[in-house]
C-alpha positions, 0 to 999 in steps of 0.5 A: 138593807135597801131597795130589795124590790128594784130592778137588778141593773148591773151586768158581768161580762168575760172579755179577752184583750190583746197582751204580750205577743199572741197572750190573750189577757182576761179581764172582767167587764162590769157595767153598771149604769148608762155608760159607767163601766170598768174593766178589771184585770184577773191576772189570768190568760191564754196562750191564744184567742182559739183556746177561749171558750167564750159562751162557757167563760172557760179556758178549753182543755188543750195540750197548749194550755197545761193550766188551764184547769187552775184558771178555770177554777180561779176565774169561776170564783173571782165571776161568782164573787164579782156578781154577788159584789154587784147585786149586794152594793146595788141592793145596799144602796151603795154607789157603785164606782171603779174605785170601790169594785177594785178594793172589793175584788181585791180584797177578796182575792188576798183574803187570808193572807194579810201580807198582801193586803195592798189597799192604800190609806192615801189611796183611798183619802184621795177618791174620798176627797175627790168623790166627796167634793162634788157628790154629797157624803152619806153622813151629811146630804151634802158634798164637802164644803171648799172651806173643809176641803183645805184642811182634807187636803193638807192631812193628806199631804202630812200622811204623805210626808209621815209615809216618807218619815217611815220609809213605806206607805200606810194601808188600813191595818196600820191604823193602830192605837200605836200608830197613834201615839207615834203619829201624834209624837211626830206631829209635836216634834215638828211644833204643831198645835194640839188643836191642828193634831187634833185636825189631822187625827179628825180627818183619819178617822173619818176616811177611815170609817168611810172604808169601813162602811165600805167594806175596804177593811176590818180594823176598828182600833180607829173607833177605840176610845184612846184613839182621841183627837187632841184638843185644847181651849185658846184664849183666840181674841175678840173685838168689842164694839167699841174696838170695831167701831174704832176700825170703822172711823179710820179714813182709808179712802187714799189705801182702797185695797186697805179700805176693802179689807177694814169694810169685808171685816167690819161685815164679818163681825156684824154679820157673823158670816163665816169667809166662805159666806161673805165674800160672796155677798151681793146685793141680791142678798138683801131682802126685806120683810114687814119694815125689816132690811136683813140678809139672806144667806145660804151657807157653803159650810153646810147648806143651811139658809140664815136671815140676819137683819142689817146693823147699822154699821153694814148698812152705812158701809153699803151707802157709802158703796152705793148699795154693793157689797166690796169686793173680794179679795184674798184671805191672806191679804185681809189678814195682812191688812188687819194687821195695819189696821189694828194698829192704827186703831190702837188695839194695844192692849196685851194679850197672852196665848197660851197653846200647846206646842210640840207637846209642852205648853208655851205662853207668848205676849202679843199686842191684840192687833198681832192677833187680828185675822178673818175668824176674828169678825165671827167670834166678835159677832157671837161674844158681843150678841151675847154679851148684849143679852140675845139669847143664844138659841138666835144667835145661833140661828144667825151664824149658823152653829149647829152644836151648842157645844161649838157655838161656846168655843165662840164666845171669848166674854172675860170672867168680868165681862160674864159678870157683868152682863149675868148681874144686868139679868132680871134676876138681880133687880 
């Protein structure tokens, strides 16, 4: 609990507004802030604007109006409920919206009957999303990321199409260990990855908890142990130095488009930037300490600032560009394009991914260019750092990895390659 010595600011007002003919419906006005307000809906009205006792918040006991002692009662409790709402969510440090004051009321008005329950999972994932997108989420300081705003989005277009497939809509208490597996069985069927499965159910349960902590719901079976997020290591490539200074040698000075894409990847993977980071490198990036040319780079992902000192394959794509970074274009066109590129750099050597899909895992052969892509760079940068012997903790503090845990998904060193670099150690000499 928080804040129990501030000032209570919100406010509670009964106001009547016009209905079907001569009807006077009742709605509940709260304010809580500098012009934040919301008017909610009782359900409840008079006959007439005459039979409204206003300084008594009460209908007035008249013939014409036989109920009124039902109503009166009704909105006598919905009001207590409604201020004690408001003082418990200030004194909680909870932010006060339309969306959370309607979910609570309502919830409180279909208490003990769950068949009433009306407070939507998709609902609620959407406010998430666009609340989140610009306000900063309580578990991180920091709104979502763009780059994590893509994958929110599509789980809650899937939600949609299961909803579709189930023929009604999914409220919170639906979220069960059975939901699941029938949720999971429907995903495979349709050849997703487990690791994109996995995705979907990271997402879930993340909005889910949102609305536990918000009081939206009761159900736990999200936080239960079996209800997992598939998960799985692909062999993803990477590229060696060799193999990147390759790409670096071509001469694309008649394609420009394929040029732009060749130099942001070469970037990329002496960078270690992620897409979201480097497309929008400028020259204002550049610094300089004691001799030392590095970038400065404050990441969307999560905010944190990263020095990285300039390799030289970076700095010989800036003097050919005189001093500026390329410019950005889109992702979709950068890994068309690496495409090409891998090929003419004859990235020919045979690889096999091994994934799970639709709930059996399959093997396919590609050529290594196939598999070429924007994520390609990053997990380039942290294999070949490694490899080279710098040790991980400044690695890391260059791509920004938070989690030593996630940090080794990207290292894609062969068992050889670990040999090798393990037997260069001191320990061996």
């Amino acid at each position: 609990m928080g804040g129990t010595n501030k000032p209570y600011m919100g406010s509670i007002k009964v106001k009547l507004r016009q209905g079907s003919g001569t009807t006077q419906n009742i709605y509940i006005h709260f304010n809580y802030g500098r012009k934040k307000n919301y008017r909610y809906a009782t359900g409840l009205s008079v006959k007439k604007t005459s039979h409204w006792d206003a300084e008594n918040n009460s209908v007035k006991n008249v013939n014409a109006e036989p109920d009124s002692n039902n109503i009166n009662l009704d909105l006598s409790e919905l009001l207590s409920f409604s201020r004690k709402l408001l003082r418990n969510l200030e004194e909680e440090d909870i932010p006060i919206n339309s969306h959370i004051l309607k979910q609570r009321i309502n919830q409180f008005k279909n208490k003990g009957d769950d068949s009433k329950e009306s407070v939507f999972l998709t609902d609620h994932y959407k406010w998430f999303v666009k609340n989140f997108e610009t306000q900063p989420r309580p578990s991180t300081g920091k709104p979502l990321a763009k780059s994590t705003l893509k994958p929110y989005n599509n789980t809650l277009r899937i939600i949609k199409d299961y909803e579709t497939h189930l023929g009604y809509r999914l409220v919170f208490q639906h979220i069960t260990l059975s939901f699941h597996s029938e949720f999971i069985e429907w995903l495979q069927e349709k050849d997703y990855t487990d690791n994109y499965i996995g995705t979907q159910i990271k997402n879930i349960k993340t909005v889910m908890h949102d609305a536990f902590e918000r009081g939206l719901h009761k159900n736990t079976n999200y936080q239960k142990s079996a209800f997992t997020k598939p998960k799985e290591d692909v062999n993803h490539i990477y590229l060696t130095m060799d193999e990147i200074e390759a790409i670096k040698k071509i001469d694309y000075t008649k394609r420009p488009g394929i040029e732009i894409s060749r130099d942001l990847f070469v970037i990329a993977a002496m960078t270690g930037l992620r897409v979201s980071d480097y497309k929008s490198l400028s020259s204002s990036n550049i610094k300089f300490y004691r001799g030392i040319k590095y970038l400065e780079v404050k990441t969307q992902k999560t905010g944190k600032i990263v020095h990285i000192p300039l390799h030289k394959f970076v700095t010989e794509i800036l003097k050919k560009r005189n001093g500026q970074f390329p410019p950005m274009i889109p992702e979709q066109k950068i890994n068309d394009d690496l495409k090409i590129i891998g090929k003419k750099a004859k990235l020919n050597e045979e690889v096999i991914v091994e994934r799970t899909e639709g709930g059996e895992r399959v093997k396919t052969k590609y050529k290594k260019y196939k598999k070429l892509s924007n994520h390609t760079a990053r997990r380039s940068f942290c294999t070949n750092a490694y490899k080279a012997g710098m040790p991980v903790i400044d690695i890391m503090a260059i791509s920004g990895h938070t989690s030593e845990k996630v940090f080794y998904n990207y290292i894609k060193a062969s068992p050889m390659e670990r040999l090798e670099k393990i037997s260069n150690h001191a320990f061996f000499k």
